[in-house]
N, C-alpha and C positions, 0 to 999 in steps of 0.2 A: 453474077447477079445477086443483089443483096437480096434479103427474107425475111420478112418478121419472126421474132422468136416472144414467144412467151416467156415469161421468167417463172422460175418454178415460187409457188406461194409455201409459205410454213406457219401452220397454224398451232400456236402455244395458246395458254392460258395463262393469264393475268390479271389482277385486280383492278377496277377502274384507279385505286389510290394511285396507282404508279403514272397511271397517264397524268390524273393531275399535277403530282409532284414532279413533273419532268416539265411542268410550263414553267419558264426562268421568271416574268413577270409577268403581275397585272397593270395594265392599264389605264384605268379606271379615266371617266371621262365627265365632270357633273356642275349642276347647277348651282350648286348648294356648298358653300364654305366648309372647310374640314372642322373651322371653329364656332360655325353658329351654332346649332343645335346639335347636340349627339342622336342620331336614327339610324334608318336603314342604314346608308353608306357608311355608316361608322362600324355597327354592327359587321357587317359584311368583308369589307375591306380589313379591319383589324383580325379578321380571323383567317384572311387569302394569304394574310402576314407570316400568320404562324411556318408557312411552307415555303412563300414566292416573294419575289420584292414587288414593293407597290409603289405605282405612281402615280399618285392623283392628284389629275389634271382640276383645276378653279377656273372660273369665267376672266377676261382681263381685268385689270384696276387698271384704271390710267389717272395720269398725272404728267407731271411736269417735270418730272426727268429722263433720266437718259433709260431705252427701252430695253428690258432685259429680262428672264426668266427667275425668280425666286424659288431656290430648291430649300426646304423648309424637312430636317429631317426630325418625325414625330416618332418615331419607334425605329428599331434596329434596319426593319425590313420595309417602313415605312415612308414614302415621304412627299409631301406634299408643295407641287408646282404652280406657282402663280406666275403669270404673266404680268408682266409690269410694265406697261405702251407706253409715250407720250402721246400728252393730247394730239400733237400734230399728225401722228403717224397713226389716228384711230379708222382714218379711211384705207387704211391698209392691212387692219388687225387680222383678217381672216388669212393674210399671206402669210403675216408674223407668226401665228401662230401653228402655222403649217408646219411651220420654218424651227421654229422651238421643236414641237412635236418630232423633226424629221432628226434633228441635231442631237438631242434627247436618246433616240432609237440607236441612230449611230455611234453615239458618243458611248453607250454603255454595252453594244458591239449585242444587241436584240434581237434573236432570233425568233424564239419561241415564247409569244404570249398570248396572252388571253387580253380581248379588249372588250372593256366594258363600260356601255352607252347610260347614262341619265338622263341626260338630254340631247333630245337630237338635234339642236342648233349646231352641236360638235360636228355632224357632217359636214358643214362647212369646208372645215379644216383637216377633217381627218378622214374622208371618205373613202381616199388612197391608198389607207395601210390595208394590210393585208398577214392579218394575224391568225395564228392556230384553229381560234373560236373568235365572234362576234355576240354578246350579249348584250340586248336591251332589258334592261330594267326598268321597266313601266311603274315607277312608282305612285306617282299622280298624273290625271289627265289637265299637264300644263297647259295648252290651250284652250281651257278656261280660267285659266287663273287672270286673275286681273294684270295689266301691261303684259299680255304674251305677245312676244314678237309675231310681225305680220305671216313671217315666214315657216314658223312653227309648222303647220300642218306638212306643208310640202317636203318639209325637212322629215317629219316623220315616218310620211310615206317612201324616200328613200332608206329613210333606218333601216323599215321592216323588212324592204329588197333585200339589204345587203345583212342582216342578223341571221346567227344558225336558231338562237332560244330567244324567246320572250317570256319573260317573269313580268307580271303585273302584284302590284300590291294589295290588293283585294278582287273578291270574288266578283262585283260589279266591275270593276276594271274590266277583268280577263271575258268575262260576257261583253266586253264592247270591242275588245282587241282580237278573240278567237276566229272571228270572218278574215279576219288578214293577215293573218301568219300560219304557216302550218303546225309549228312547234312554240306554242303559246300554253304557258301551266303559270297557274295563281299561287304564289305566297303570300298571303296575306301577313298583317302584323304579328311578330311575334314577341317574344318576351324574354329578358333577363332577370329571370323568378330571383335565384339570387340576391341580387343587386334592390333588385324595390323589395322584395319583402323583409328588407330589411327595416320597413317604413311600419311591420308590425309592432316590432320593440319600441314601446314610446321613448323617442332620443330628446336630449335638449333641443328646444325648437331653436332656428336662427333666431339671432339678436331684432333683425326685420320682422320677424313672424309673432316671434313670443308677446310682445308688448300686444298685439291683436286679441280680443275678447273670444272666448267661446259662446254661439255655435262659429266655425269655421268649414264654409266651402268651397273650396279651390276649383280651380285651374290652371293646367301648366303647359306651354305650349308655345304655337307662334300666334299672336292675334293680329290677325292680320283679316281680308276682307271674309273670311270663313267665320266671323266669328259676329254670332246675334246681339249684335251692342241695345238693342231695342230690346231685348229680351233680358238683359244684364240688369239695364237701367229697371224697369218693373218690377222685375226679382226683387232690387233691392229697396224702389218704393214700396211692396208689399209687405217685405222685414224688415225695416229700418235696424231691428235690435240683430238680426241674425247678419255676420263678415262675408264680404265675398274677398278671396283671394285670387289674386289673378300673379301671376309665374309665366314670363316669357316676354321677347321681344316683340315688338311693336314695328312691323312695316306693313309698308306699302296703301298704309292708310295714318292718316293724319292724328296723330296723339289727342289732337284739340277734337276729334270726332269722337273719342271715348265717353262715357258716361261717366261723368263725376260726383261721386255721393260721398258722404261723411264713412259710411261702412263698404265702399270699395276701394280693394286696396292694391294699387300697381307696385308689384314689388322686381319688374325688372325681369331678364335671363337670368337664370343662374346656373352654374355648374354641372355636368352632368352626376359628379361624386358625391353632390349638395341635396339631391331630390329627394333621397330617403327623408331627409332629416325634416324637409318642409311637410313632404304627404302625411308623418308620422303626428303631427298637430290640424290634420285636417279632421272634421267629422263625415263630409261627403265630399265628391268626388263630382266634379260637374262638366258638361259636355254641349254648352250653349250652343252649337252651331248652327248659323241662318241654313235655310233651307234654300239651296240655289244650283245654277253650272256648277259655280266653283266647290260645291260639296259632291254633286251627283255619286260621284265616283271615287269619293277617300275612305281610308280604311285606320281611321284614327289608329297609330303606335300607342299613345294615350290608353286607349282601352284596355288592355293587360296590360301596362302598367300600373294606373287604375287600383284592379282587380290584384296583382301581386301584392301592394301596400294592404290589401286588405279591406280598401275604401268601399263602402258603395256606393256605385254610380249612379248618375241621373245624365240621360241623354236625348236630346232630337233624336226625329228617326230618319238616322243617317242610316243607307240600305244597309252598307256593311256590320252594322251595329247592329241593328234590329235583328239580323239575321248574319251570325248564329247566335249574339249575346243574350239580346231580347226575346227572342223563340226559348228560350232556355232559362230561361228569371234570371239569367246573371247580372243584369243592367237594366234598371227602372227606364220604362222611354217614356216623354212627357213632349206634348205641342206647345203649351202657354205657358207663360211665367206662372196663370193660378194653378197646371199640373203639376211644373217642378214642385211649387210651394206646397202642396198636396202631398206628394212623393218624397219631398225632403221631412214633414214633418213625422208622416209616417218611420222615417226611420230613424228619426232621433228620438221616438216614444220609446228605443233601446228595447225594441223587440230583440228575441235570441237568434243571433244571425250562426252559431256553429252550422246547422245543417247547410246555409247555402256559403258559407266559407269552405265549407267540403265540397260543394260541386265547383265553385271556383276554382280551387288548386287540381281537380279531378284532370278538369280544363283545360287551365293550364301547364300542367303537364307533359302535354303532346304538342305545344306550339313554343318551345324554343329557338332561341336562334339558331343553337346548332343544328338542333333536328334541323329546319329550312337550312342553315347552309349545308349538309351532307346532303339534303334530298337536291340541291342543286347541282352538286358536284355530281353528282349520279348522274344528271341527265347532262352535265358539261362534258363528265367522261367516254361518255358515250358519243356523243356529237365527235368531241376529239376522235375516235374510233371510227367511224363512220366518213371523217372526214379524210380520212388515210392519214392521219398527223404524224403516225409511227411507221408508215408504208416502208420508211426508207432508211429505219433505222434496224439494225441488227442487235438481237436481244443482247451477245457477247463484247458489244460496244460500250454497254456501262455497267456500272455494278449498281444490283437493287438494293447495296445498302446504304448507296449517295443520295438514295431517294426518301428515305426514312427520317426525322418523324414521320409516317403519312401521314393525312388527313381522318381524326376523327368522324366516323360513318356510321351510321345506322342500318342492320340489313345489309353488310358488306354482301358482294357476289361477284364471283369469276365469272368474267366476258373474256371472246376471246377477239384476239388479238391479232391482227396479220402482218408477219415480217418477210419483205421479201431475202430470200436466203441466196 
């Protein structure tokens, strides 16, 4: 007669770095172009780079040829997947793309990865895999974003089923997602202090920019229905002499719905290597956005970067801004076009801003992107841990120094580790 046998457990100690550095790839799953705007997913993904290979997934393009996968490689470890449907074949996209996604897996012989959600429309297609770890990244609440697909919510609600983490992008986020997941923690926006405050040293402005009169106050971004076009237009009725700049692409709302004044000035996306040089000719730093759904719940990126350039802000009171910006005098908050105009003149009167340039960088100092991505990988580590991802592997099976560079960490600490022997 046969018998259950327990198998004897061996408990070592090991770094959470090594569980990370032993997932072969990311996954990555999103809404969002690898070449619109540089944020979160850039951030994040370009640093999973430094250790693992990356595959991120884009929504399909369709067109009118023949349907196929677009592997687009942007860094060593990088590389970027679009789908390319024909029209005809669009009522079958969720197969295709199954179908990509499964070919993809196989094809690169994918064992161990880490899969990471942007949007949950991916469920769709991808609900089947069944990787290391499961990350949602709550970065904005799209189901208000203006044209959310019908099925968003429902798709959601299966994400959160099947997720081991939820990250949300701000602290209002994670207060409206904490009832529905057990393992829900907030990274709000963080900063590439670096990279903008380079916008301190006054550089040659763009050729676009420079020819613009001083005062100059910017925005840079996506303007799309977030953004107080009634508020824009006022502004600049009330200054006629004082520039607004406005930085970034325009959807999902009609160019011809923008306000057009002699002193506003549409200059377009631009580059993400480009921003120092524009912020570095701004005198304020502006944060128009309407008051709505589609705001409730964002955690403007914008704001320490903002704040690295050195600018000061002026903002609605978007929660996440308010608090912890606005609690803290980092960020002027204004309701009406007569507040901004109030708040802006205030600080072109060229009061001495050293003391509150010093609680800005104090600031921002603790909200890097690597700080957030080490304090991710902490809790990925651990999840992987928990989840027995190593149950089956034996420490003498690989060497700890194929696993090296590791992952820059804040607070590194030994967890331990269960191998069965």
């Amino acid at each position: 007669m046969k018998t259950n046998t327990v198998k004897k457990i061996k408990t070592v100690e090991i770094s959470p770095d090594y569980a990370i550095a032993a997932l072969e790839y990311i996954i990555c799953l999103s809404h969002l172009r690898w070449d619109f705007v540089y944020q979160r997913p850039q951030h994040l993904m370009s640093r999973f780079a430094r250790n693992a290979k990356v595959l991120y997934f884009e929504e399909p393009i369709f067109f009118d040829g023949e349907t196929h996968l677009s592997v687009t490689l942007k860094d060593s470890n990088l590389s970027v997947c679009t789908p390319f449907i024909n029209y005809k074949e669009e009522i079958n996209a969720i197969k295709i793309q199954r179908s990509m996604i499964n070919n993809t897996i196989r094809k690169n012989k994918i064992e161990n990865y880490l899969l990471w959600f942007y949007t949950p429309m991916a469920m769709e297609f991808a609900s089947h895999l069944n990787p290391s770890v499961t990350v949602f990244d709550c970065m904005d609440e799209l189901t208000a974003f203006k044209f959310a697909p019908p099925k968003l919510v429902d798709m959601e609600k299966r994400l959160l089923k099947k997720a081991d983490l939820v990250f949300t992008g701000g602290q209002s986020l994670y207060n409206a997602k904490k009832g529905h997941h057990p393992n829900v923690s907030a990274f709000p926006s963080s900063i590439d202090f670096k990279h903008f405050s380079k916008a301190r040293k006054r550089a040659q402005e763009p050729d676009d920019q420079i020819r613009i009169p001083s005062p100059k106050l910017g925005f840079l971004g996506v303007i799309d229905e977030r953004m107080d076009t009634h508020l824009l237009a006022e502004m600049a009725d009330l200054r006629p002499d004082w520039q607004f700049v406005m930085i970034g692409p325009v959807v999902k709302i009609s160019p011809e719905d923008l306000p057009r004044r002699g002193n506003i000035h549409y200059l377009g996306g631009k580059d993400y290597s480009e921003l120092p040089d524009y912020l570095s000719g701004w005198d304020i730093a502006l944060m128009p956005f309407a008051m709505n759904e589609s705001t409730r719940f964002i955690s403007p990126t914008k704001t320490p970067e903002y704040l690295a350039a050195g600018k000061p802000v002026i903002s609605t009171p978007i929660q996440d801004v308010v608090s912890p910006y606005g609690d803290q005098k980092l960020v002027c908050i204004a309701k009406t076009a007569v507040e901004f105009i109030l708040e802006a003149e205030k600080i072109l009167e060229g009061r001495n801003r050293k003391e509150w340039l010093k609680k800005v960088d104090e600031f921002l100092a603790l909200n890097s992107w690597d700080d957030t991505f080490a304090a991710m990988m902490d809790l990925i580590s651990e999840t992987c841990m928990e989840n027995n991802y190593f149950a089956a592997i034996k420490l003498d099976s690989f060497s700890i120094n194929s696993l090296v560079p590791t992952l820059s960490r804040v607070g590194s600490s030994l967890n331990q580790l269960r191998s069965i022997e």
